[in-house]
DRENPA-3360 file (N, C-alpha, C; in nm, 2 decimals, always signed):
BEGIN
1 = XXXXXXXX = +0.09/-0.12/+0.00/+0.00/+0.00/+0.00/+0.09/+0.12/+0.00 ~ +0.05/+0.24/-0.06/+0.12/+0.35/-0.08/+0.15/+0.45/+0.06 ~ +0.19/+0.52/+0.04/+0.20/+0.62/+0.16/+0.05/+0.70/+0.17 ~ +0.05/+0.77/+0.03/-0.08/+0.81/+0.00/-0.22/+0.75/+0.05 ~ -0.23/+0.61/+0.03/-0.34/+0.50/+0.05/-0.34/+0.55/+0.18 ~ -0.21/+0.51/+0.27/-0.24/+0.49/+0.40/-0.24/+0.65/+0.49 ~ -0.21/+0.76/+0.41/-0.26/+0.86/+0.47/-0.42/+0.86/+0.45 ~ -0.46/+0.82/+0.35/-0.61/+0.83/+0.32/-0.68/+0.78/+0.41;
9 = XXXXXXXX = -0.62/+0.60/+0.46/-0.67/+0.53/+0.57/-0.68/+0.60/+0.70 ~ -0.58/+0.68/+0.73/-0.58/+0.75/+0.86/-0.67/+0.87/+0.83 ~ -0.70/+0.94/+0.74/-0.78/+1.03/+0.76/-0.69/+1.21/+0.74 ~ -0.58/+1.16/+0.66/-0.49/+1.26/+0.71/-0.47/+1.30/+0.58 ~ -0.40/+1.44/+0.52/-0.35/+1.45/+0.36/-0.24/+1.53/+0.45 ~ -0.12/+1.52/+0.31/-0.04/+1.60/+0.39/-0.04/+1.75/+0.32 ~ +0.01/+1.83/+0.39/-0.04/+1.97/+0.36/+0.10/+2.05/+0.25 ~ +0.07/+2.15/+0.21/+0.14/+2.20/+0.10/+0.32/+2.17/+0.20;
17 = XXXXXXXX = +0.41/+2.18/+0.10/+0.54/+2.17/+0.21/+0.58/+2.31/+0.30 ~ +0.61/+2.31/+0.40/+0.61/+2.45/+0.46/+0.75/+2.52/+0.40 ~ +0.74/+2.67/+0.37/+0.84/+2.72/+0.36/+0.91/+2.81/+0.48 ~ +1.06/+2.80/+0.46/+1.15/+2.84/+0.58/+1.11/+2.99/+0.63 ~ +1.10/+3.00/+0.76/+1.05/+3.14/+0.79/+1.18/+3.25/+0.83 ~ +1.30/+3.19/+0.83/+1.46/+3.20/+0.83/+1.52/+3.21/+0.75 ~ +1.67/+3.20/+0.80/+1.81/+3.21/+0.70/+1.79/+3.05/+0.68 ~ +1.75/+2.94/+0.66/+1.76/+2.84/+0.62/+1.68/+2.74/+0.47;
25 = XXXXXXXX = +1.73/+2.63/+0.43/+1.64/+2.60/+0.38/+1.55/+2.43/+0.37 ~ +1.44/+2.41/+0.37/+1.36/+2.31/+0.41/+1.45/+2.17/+0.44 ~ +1.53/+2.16/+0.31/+1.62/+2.00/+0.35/+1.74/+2.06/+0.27 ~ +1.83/+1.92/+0.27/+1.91/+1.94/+0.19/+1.95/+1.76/+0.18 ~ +2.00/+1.77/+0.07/+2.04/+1.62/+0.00/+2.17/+1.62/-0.02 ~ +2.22/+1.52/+0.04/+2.39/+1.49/+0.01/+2.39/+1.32/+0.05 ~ +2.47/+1.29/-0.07/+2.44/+1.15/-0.14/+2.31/+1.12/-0.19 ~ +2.26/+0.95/-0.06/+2.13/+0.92/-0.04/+2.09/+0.99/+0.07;
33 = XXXXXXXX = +2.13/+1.11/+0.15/+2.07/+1.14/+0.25/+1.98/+1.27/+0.22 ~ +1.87/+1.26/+0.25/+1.78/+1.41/+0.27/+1.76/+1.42/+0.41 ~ +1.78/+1.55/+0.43/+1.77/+1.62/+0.59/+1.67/+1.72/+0.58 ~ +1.58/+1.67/+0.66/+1.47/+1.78/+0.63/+1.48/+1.86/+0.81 ~ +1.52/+2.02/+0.78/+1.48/+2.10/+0.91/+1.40/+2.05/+0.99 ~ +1.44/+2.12/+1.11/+1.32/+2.10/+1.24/+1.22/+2.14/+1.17 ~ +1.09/+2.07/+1.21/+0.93/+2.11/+1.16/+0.90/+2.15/+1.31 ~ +0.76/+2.24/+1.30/+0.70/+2.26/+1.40/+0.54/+2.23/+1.35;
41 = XXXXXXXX = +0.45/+2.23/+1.48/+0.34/+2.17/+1.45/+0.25/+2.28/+1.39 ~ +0.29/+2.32/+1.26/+0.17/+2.38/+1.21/+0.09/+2.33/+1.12 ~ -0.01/+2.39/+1.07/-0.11/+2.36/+1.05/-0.22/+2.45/+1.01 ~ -0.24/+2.48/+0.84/-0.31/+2.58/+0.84/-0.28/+2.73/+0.83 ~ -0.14/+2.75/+0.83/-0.02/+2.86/+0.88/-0.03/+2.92/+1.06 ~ -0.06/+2.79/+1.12/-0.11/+2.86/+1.28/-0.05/+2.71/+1.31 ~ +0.02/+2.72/+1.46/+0.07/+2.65/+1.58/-0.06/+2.56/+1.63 ~ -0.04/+2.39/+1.68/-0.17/+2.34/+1.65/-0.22/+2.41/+1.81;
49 = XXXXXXXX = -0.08/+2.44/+1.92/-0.08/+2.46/+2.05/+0.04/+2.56/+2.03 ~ +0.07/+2.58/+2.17/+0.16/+2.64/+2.19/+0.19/+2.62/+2.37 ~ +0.29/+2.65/+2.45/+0.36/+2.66/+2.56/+0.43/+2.50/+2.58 ~ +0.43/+2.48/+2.73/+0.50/+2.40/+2.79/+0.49/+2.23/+2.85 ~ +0.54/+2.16/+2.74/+0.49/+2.03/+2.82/+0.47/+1.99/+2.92 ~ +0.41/+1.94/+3.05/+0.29/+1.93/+3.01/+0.15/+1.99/+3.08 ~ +0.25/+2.13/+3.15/+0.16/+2.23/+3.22/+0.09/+2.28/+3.15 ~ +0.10/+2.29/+2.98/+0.02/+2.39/+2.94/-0.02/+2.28/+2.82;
57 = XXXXXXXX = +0.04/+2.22/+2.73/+0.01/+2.10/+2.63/+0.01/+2.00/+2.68 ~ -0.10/+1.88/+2.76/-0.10/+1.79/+2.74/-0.03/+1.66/+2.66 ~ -0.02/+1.57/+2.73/+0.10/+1.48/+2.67/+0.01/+1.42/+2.52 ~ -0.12/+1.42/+2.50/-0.15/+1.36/+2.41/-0.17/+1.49/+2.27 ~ -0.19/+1.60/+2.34/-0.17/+1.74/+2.25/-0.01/+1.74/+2.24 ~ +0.07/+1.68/+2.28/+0.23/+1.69/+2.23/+0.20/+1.59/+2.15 ~ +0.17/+1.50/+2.15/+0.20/+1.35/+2.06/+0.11/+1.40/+1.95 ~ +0.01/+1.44/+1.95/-0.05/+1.54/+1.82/+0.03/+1.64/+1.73;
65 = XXXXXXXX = +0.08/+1.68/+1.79/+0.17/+1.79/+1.75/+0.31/+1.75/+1.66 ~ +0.35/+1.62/+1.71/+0.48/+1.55/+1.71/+0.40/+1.52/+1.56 ~ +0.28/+1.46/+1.56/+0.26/+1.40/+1.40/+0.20/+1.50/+1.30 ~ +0.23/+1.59/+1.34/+0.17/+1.71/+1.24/+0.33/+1.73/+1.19 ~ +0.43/+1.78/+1.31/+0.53/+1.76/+1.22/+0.60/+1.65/+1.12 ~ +0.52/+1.57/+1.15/+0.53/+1.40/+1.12/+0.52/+1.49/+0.93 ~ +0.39/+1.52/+0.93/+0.30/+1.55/+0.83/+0.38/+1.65/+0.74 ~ +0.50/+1.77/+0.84/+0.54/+1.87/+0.72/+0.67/+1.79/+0.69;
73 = XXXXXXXX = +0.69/+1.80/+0.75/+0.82/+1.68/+0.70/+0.81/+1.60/+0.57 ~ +0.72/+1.52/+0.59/+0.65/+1.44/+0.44/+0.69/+1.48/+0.35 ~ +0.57/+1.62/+0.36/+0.54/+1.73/+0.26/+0.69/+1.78/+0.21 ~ +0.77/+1.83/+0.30/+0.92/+1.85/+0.22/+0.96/+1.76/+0.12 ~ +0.94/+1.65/+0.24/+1.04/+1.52/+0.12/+1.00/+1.49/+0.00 ~ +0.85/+1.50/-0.01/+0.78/+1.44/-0.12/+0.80/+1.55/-0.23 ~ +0.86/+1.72/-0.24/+0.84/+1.75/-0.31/+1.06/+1.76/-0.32 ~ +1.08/+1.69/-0.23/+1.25/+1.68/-0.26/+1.22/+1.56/-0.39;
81 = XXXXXXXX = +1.13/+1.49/-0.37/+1.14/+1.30/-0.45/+1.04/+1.34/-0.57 ~ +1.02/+1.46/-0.56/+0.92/+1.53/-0.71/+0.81/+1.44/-0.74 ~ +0.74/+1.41/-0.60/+0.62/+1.32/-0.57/+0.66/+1.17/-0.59 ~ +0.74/+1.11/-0.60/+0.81/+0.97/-0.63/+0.82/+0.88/-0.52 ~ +0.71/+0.85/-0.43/+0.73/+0.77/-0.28/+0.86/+0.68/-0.33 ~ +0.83/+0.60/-0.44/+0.92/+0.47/-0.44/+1.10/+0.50/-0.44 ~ +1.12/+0.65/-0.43/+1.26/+0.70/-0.42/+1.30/+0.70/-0.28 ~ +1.18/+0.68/-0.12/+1.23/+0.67/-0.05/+1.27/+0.52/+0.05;
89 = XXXXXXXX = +1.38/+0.49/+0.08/+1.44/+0.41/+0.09/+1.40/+0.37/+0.29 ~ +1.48/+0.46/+0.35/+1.41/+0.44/+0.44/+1.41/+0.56/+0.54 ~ +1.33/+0.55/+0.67/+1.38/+0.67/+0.76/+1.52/+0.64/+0.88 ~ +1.59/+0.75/+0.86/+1.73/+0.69/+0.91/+1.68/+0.77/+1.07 ~ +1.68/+0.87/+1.06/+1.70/+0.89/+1.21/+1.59/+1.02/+1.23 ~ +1.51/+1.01/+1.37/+1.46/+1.16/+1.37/+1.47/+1.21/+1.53 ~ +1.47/+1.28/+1.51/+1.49/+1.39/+1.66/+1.37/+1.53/+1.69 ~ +1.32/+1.48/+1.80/+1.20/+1.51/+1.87/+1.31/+1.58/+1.97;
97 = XXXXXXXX = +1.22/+1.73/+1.99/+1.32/+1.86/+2.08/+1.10/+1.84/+2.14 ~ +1.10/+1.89/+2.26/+1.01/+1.90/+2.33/+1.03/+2.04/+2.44 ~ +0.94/+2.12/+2.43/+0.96/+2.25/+2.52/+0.87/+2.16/+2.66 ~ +1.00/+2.17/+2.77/+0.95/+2.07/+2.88/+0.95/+2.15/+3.03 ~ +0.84/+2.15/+3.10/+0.83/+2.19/+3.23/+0.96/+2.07/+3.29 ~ +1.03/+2.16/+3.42/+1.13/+2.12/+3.49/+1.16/+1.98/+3.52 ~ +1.04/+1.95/+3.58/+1.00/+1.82/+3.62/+0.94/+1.68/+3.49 ~ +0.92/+1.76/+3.41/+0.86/+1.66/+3.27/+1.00/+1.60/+3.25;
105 = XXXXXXXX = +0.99/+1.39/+3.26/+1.07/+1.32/+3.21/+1.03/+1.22/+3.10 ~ +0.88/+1.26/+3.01/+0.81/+1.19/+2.94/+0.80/+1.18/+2.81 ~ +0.93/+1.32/+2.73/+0.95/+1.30/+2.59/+0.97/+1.16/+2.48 ~ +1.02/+1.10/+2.52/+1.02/+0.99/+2.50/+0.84/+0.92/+2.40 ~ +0.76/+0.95/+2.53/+0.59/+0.95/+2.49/+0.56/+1.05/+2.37 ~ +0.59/+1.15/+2.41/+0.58/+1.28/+2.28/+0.59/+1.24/+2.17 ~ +0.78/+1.19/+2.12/+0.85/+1.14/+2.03/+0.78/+1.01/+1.96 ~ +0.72/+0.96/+2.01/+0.61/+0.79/+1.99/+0.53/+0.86/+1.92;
113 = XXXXXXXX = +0.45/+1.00/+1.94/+0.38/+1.01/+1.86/+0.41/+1.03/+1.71 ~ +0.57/+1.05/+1.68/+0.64/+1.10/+1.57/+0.63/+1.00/+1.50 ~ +0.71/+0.87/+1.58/+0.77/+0.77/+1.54/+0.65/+0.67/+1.49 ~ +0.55/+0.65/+1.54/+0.44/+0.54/+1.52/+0.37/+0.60/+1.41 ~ +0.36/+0.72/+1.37/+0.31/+0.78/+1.23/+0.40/+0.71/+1.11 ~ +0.51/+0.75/+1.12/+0.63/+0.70/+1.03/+0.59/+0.57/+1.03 ~ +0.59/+0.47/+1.11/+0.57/+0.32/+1.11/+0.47/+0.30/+1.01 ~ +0.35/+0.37/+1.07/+0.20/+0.32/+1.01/+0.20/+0.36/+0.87;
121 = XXXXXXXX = +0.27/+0.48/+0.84/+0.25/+0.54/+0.71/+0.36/+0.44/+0.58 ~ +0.50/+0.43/+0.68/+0.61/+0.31/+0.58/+0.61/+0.18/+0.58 ~ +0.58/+0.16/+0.72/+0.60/+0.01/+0.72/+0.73/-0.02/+0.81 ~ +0.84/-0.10/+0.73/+0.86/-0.16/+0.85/+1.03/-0.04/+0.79 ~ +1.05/+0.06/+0.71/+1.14/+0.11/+0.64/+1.13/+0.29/+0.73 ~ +1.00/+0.25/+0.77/+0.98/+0.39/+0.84/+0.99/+0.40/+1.00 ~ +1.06/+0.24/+1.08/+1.14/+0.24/+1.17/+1.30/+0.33/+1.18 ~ +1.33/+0.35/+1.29/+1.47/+0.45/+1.26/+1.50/+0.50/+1.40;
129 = XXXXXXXX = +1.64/+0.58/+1.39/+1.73/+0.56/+1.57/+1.64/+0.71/+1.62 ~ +1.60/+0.72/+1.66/+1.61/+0.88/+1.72/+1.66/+0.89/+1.88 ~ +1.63/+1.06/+1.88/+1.66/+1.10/+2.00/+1.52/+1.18/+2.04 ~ +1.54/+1.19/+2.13/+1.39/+1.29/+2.23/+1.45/+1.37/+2.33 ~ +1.45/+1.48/+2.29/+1.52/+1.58/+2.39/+1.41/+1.68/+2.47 ~ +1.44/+1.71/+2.59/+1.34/+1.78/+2.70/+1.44/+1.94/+2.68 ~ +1.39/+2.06/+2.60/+1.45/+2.20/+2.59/+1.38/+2.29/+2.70 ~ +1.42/+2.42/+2.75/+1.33/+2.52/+2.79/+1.23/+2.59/+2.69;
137 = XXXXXXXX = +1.27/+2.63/+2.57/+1.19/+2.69/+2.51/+1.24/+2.66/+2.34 ~ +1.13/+2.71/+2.28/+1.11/+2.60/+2.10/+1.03/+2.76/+2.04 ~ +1.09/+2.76/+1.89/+1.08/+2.87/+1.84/+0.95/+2.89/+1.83 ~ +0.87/+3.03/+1.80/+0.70/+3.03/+1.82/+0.64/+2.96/+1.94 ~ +0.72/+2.96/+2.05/+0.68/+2.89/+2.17/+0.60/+2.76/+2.12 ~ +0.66/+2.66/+2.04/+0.59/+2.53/+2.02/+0.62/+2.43/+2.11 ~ +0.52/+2.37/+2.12/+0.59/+2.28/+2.25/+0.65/+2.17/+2.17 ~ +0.66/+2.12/+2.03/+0.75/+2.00/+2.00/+0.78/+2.06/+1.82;
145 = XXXXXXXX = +0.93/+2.05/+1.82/+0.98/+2.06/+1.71/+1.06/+1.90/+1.69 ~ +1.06/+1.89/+1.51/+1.10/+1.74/+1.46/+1.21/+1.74/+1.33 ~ +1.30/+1.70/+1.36/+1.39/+1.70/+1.25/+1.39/+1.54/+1.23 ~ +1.47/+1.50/+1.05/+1.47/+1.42/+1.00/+1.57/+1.38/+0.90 ~ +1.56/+1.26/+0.87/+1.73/+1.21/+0.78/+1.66/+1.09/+0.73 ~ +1.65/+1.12/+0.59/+1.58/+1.00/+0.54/+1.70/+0.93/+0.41 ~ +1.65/+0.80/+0.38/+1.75/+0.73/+0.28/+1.65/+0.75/+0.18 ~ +1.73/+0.80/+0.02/+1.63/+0.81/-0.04/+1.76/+0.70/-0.18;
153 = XXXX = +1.67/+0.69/-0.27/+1.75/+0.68/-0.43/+1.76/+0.79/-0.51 ~ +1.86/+0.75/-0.64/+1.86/+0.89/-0.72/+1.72/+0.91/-0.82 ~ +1.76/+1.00/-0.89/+1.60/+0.99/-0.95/+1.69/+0.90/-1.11 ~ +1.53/+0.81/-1.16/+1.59/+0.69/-1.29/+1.55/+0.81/-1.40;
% end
């Protein structure tokens, strides 16, 4: 089944790719590697939430958030692969930053919601190493930003 199919199954599309609101730009490709920026959870051109895990966002409003960036992320890659799913190979690594009250040791849960999107949406190609990090503060006060490193092929 396609990526597509099974965003359809979930109920989800993914949205236009976001453009950098910085000095940066959305990914960059060296070799088979694409690196796509931190995403944040927008949506719509608006934050899905905003403040502090989990005095102000809820652990299941972070794990929402984690798969929306799930979602821009995609959107990059897909127009790095000029819509070509079958050019991506696999997901190599991703990294979940979480804006965390002092006491919050539960990023790890946040990051699950990153990681189990990628699963449901690739299969078994969309497993991969990450990290989950607990920050004070995340750009646009978002409580979870997601970076990514995916294996892709060349184009035939």
């Amino acid at each position: 089944m396609s990526i597509e199919a099974r965003l359809a199954n979930l109920g989800l599309t993914l949205p236009a790719a976001p453009k950098p609101v910085a000095a940066y730009i959305p990914c960059v490709r060296t070799g088979n590697l694409v690196v796509v920026s931190g995403q944040l959870p927008m949506a719509a051109g608006k934050l899905l939430s905003t403040g502090k895990v989990p005095s102000v966002v809820d652990l299941e409003q972070a794990q929402e958030c984690a798969r929306q960036c799930v979602l821009n992320g995609l959107a990059i890659l897909k127009e790095e692969l000029q819509g070509d799913w079958g050019r991506l190979v696999k997901v190599v690594r991703v990294g979940v930053f979480v804006q965390s009250d002092d006491t919050f040791y539960e990023q790890p849960q946040v990051a699950n919601g990153a990681s189990q999107l990628l699963v449901d949406l690739i299969g078994e190609a969309g497993k991969h190493a990450r990290a989950a990090v607990g920050v004070n503060a995340l750009p646009l006060n978002a409580p979870v930003e997601v970076e990514f490193t995916f294996e892709v092929t060349d184009l035939t």
